[in-house]
VEXVO-415375 format. One record per residue (C-alpha): residue in one letter; residue number from 1; x, y, z. Coordinates in nm, 4 decimals. Layout:
[A NUM [X Y Z]]
...
//
This chain:
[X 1 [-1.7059 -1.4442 -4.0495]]
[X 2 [-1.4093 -1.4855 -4.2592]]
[X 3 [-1.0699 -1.4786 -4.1007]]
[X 4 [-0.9556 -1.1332 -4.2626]]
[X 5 [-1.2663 -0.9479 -4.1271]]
[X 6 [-1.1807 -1.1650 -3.7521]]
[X 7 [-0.8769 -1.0020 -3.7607]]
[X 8 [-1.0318 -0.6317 -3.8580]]
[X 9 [-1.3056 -0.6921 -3.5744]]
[X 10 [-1.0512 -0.7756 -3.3057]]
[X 11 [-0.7894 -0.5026 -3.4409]]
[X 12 [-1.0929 -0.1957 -3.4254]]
[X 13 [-1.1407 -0.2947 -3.0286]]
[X 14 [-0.8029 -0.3473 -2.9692]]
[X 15 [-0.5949 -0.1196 -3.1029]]
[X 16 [-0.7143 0.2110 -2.9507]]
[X 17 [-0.6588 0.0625 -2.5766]]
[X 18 [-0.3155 -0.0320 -2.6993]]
[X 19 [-0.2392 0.2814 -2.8925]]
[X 20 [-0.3338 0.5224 -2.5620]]
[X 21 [-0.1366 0.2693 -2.3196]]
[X 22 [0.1811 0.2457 -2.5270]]
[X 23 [0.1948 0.6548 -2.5279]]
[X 24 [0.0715 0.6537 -2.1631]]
[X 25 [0.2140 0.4161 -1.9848]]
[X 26 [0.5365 0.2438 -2.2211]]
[X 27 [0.6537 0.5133 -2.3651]]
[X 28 [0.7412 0.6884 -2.0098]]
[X 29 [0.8812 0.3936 -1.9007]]
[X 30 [1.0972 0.3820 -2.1536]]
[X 31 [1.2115 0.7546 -2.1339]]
[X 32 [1.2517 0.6845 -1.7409]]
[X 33 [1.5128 0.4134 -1.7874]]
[X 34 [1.6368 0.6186 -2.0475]]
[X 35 [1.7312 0.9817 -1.8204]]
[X 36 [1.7966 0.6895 -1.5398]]
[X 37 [2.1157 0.6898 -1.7666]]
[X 38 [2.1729 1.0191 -1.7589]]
[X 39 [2.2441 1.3337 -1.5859]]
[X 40 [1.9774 1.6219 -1.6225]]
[X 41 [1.8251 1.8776 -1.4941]]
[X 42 [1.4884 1.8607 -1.6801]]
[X 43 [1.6309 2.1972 -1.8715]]
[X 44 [1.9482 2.1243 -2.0545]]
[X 45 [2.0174 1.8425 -2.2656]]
[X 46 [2.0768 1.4840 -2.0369]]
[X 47 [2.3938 1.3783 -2.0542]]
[X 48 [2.5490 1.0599 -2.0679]]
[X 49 [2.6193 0.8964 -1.7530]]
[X 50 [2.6013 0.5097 -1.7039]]
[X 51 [2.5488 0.3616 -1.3967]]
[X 52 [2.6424 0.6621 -1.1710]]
[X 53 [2.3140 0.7345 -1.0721]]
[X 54 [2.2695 0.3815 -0.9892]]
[X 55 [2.6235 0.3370 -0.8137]]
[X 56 [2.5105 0.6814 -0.6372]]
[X 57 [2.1992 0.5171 -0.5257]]
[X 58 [2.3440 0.2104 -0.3350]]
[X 59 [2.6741 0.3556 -0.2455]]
[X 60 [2.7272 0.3555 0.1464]]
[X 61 [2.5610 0.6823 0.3193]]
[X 62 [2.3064 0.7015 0.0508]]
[X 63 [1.9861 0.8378 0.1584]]
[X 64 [1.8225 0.5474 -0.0445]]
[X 65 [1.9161 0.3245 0.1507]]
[X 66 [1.6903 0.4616 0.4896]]
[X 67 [1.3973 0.5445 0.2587]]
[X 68 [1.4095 0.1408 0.1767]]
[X 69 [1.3955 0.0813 0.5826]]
[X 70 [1.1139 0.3432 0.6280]]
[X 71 [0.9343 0.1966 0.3034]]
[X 72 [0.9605 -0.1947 0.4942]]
[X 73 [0.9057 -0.0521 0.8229]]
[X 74 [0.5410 0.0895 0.6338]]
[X 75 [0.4774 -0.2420 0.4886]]
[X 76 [0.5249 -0.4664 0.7665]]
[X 77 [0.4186 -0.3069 1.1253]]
[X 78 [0.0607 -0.1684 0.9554]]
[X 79 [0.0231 -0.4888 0.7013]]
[X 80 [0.0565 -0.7272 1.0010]]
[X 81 [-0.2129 -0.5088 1.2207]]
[X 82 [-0.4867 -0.4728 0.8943]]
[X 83 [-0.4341 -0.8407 0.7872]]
[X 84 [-0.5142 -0.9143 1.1435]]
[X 85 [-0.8210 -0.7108 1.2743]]
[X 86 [-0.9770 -0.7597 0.8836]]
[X 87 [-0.9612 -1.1096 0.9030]]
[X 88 [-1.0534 -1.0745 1.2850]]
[X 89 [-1.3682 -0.8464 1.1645]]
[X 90 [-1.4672 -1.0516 0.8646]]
[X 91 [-1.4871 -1.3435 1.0627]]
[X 92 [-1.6893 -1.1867 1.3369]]
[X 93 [-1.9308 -1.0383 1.0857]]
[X 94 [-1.9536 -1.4179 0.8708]]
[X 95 [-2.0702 -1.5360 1.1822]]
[X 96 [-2.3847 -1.3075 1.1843]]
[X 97 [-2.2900 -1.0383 1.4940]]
[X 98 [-2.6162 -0.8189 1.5605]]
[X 99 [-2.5273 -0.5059 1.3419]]
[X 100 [-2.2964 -0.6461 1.1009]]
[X 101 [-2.4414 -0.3985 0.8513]]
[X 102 [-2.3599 -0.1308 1.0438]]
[X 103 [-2.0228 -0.2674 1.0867]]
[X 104 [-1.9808 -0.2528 0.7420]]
[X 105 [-2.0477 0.0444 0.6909]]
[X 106 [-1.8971 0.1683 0.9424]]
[X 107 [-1.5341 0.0231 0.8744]]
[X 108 [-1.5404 0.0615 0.5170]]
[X 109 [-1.5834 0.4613 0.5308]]
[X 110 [-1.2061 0.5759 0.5550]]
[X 111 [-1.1864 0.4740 0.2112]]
[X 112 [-1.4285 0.6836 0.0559]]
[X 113 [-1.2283 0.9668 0.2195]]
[X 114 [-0.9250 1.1006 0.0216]]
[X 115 [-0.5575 1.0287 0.1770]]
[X 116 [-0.4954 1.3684 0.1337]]
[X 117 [-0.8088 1.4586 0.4014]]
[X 118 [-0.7061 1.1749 0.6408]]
[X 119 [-0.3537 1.2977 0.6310]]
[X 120 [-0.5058 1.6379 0.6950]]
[X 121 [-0.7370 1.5250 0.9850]]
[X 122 [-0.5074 1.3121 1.1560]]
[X 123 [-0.2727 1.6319 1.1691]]
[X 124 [-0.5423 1.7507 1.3587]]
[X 125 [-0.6170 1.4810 1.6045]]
[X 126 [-0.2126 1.4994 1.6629]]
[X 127 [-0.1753 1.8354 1.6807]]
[X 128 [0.0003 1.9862 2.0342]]
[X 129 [-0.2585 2.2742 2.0220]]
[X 130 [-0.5859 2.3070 2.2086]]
[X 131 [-0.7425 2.1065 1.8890]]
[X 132 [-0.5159 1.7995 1.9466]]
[X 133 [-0.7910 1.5181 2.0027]]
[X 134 [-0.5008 1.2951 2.1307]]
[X 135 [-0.3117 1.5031 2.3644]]
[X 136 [-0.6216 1.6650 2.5204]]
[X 137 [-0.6707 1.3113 2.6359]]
[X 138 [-0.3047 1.2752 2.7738]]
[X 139 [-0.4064 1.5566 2.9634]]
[X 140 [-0.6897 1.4650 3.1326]]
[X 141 [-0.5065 1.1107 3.2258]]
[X 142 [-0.2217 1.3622 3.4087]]
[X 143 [0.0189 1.4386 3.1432]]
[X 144 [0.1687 1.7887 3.1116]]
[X 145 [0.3721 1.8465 2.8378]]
[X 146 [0.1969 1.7664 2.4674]]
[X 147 [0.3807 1.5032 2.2377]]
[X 148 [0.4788 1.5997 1.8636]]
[X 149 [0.3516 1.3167 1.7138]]
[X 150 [0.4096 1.4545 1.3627]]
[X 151 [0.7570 1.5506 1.4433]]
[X 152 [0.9814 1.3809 1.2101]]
[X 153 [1.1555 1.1532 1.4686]]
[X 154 [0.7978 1.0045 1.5887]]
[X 155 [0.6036 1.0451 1.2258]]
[X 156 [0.6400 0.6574 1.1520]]
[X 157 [0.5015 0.5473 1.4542]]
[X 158 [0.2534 0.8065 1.4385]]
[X 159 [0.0761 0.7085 1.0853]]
[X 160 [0.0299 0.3411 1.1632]]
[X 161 [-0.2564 0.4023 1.3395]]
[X 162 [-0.3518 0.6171 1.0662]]
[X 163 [-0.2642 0.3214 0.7894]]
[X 164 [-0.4659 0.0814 0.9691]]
[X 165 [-0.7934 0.2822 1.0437]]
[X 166 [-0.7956 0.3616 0.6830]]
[X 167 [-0.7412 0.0134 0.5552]]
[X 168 [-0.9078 -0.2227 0.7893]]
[X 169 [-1.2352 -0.1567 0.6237]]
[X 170 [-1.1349 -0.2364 0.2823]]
[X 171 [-0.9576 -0.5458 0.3522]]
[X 172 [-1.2515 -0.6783 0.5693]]
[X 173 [-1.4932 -0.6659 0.2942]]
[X 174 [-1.2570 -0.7956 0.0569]]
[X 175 [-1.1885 -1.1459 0.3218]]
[X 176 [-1.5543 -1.1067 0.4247]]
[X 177 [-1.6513 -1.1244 0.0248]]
[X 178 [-1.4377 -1.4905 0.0176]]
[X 179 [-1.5524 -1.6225 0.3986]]
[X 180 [-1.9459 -1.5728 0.1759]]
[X 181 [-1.8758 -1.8088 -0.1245]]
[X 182 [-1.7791 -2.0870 0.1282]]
[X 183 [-2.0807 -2.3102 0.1700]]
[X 184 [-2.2020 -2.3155 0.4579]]
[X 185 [-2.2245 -2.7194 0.4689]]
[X 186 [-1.8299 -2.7146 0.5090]]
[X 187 [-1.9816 -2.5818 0.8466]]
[X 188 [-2.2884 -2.7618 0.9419]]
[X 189 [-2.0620 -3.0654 0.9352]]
[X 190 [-1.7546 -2.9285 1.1154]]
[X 191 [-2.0151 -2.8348 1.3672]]
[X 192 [-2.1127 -3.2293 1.4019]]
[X 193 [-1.7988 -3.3135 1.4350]]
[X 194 [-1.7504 -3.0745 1.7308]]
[X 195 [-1.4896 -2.8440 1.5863]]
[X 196 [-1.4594 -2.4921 1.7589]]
[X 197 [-1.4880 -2.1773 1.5825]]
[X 198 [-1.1110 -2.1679 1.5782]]
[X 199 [-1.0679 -2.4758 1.4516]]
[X 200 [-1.3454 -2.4074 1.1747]]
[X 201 [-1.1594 -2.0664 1.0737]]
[X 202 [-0.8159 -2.2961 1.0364]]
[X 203 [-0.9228 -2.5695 0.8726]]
[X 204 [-1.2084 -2.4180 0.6573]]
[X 205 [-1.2166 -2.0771 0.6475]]
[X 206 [-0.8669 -1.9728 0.5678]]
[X 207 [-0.7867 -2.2558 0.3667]]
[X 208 [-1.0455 -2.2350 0.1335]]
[X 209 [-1.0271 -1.8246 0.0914]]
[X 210 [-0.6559 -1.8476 0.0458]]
[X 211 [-0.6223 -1.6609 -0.2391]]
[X 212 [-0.7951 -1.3809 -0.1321]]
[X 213 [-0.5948 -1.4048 0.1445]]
[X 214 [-0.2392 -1.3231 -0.0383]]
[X 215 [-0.4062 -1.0703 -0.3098]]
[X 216 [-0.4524 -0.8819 -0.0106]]
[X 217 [-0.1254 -0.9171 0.0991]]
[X 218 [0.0550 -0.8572 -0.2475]]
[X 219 [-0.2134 -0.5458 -0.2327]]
[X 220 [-0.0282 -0.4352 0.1296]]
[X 221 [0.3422 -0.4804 0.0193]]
[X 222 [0.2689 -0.2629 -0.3131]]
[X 223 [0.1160 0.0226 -0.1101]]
[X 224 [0.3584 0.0126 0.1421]]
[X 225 [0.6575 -0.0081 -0.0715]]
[X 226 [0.4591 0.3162 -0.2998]]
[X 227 [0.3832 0.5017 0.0107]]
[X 228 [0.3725 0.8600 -0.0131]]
[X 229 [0.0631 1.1031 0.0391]]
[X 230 [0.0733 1.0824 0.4614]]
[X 231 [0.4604 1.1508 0.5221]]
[X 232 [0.4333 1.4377 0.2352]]
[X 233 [0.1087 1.6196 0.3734]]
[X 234 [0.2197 1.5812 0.7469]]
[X 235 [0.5824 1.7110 0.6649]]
[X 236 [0.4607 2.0163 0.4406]]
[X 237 [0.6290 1.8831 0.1470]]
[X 238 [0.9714 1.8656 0.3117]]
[X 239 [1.0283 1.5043 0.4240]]
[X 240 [1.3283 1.4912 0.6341]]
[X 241 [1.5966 1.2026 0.6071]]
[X 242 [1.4075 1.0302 0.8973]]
[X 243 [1.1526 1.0239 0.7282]]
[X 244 [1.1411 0.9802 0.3487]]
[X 245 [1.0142 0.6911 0.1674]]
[X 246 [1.1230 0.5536 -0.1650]]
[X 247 [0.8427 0.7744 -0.3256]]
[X 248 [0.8936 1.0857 -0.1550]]
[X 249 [1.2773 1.1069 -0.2291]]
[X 250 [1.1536 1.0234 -0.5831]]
[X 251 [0.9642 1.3371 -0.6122]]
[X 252 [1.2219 1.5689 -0.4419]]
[X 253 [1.5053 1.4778 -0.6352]]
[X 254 [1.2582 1.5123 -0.9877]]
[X 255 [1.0765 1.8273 -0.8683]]
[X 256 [1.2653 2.0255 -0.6126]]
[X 257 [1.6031 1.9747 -0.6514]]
[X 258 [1.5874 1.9115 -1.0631]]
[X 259 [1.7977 1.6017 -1.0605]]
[X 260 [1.5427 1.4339 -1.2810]]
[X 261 [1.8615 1.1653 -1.3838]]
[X 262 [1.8843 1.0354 -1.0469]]
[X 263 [1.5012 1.0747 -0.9353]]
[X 264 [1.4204 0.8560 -1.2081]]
[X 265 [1.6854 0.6001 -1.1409]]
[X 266 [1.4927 0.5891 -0.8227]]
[X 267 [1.1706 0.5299 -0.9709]]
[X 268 [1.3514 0.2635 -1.1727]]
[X 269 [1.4477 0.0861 -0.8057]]
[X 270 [1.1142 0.1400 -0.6687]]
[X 271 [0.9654 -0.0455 -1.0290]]
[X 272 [1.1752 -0.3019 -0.9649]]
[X 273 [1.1809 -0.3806 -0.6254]]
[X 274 [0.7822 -0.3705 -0.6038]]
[X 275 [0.8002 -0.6372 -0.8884]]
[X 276 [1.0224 -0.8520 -0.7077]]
[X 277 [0.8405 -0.8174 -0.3792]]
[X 278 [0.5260 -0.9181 -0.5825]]
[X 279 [0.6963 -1.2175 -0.7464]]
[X 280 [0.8346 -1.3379 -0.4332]]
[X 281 [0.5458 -1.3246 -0.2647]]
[X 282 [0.3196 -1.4816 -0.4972]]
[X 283 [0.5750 -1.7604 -0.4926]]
[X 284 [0.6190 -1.7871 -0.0856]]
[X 285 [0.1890 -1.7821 -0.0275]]
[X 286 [0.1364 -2.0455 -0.3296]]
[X 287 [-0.0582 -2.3243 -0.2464]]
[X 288 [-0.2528 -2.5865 -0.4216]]
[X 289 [-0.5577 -2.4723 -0.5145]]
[X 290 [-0.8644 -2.5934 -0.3576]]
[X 291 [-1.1929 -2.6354 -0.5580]]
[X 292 [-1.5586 -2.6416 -0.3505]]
//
């Protein structure tokens, strides 16, 4: 094939990918930065207006400033708790538990439900009415008075249980996937030598499924730092200072109080400090690479 009709081949396949994700994806990036630079109301013209939004954004008393604390706060308590009971569960599982298919299962089902429903049910299980799950039990262990769980001064606390039952099961199969492609001679010989389990899952298993290892965690700081769906369905839409995220202040500066210049200058932060977390940790978790 002649170089001209190489170049026609690759440029049919190509070009329509590029074509939709330069008007889908680059070109509203592009506009964001641009009305990050500006002051509008999505109706009149934007006007001009520099940095303000920015300066507005990280000036002392901003309410950008919590939703960055609330965003961490999301990141690290349920990261920490999922990265530990996955690797806990994949492990177990790898070591051939009776019913590990049923664990599975089991575990990985939250995620075929939508966040929008599991915000929705845990409401439920919260709730201070007769259908609370939770504070029926309470009450039957001899407490009176029901707890708001959802009420905006307890709604962090109250959703990392919710984060982690959703997530465990995803990030099991994803370490249990790795702990598989290890051969299991690595083992037989550990074994010989008399290494424990513990020492096998130091020296073997987590080593050699290391990369796995910190996708998952670059996967965890992303969602956290994007979280939204949970604190907007359990607040009805009205996250209060105590409890808005990065995300959530995004879309109630953009679509309920029409200050698309500054909502977008938001977005702007949130693109780049999810880029930097990524970068950073990609370079903190790199190790040398091991081949088997």
């Amino acid at each position: 094939m002649r170089r001209r009709e190489q170049r026609l081949f690759i440029l049919t396949f190509l070009g329509p990918p590029l074509a939709l994700y330069a008007l889908f994806v680059l070109l509203p990036a592009v506009n964001a930065f641009r009305y990050s630079l500006s002051r509008w109301d999505g109706l009149t013209p934007p006007r001009w207006a520099g940095l303000a939004n920015f300066r507005k954004i990280l000036a002392s008393g901003s309410d950008f400033l919590p939703a960055i604390g609330h965003n961490v706060f999301l990141t690290l308590v349920p990261g920490a708790i999922i990265l530990s009971l996955a690797l806990f569960f994949a492990y177990s599982i790898h070591q051939g538990i009776r019913g590990a298919r049923i664990y599975r299962v089991a575990f990985f089902f939250p995620n075929v439900i939508s966040s929008v429903a599991i915000a929705l049910l845990w409401v439920l299980i919260y709730s201070t009415t007769d259908v609370g799950l939770l504070n029926n039990l309470l009450k039957l262990l001899g407490r009176r008075q029901a707890i708001a769980f959802t009420e905006s001064g307890n709604l962090l606390w109250a959703i990392v249980p919710m984060v982690v039952w959703t997530a465990t099961g995803f990030y099991m199969l994803l370490f249990l996937a790795a702990m598989e492609n290890i051969p299991e001679t690595y083992y037989e010989a550990a074994r010989l030598d008399g290494t424990t389990p513990s020492g096998q899952f130091r020296h073997i298993t987590l080593p050699l499924m290391w990369d796995v290892l910190t996708t998952g965690i670059i996967f965890l700081v992303v969602g956290g730092l994007k979280f939204f769906d949970a604190i907007w369905v359990m607040e009805n839409g009205r996250p209060s200072p105590a409890t808005h995220t990065m995300s959530t202040l995004m879309y109630s500066k953009v679509f309920q109080e029409y200050n698309v210049g500054y909502g977008t200058a938001i977005s702007v932060m949130l693109f780049v400090l999810v880029l930097t977390a990524t970068l950073v940790s990609l370079r903190l978790l790199r190790r040398e690479r091991l081949e088997y």
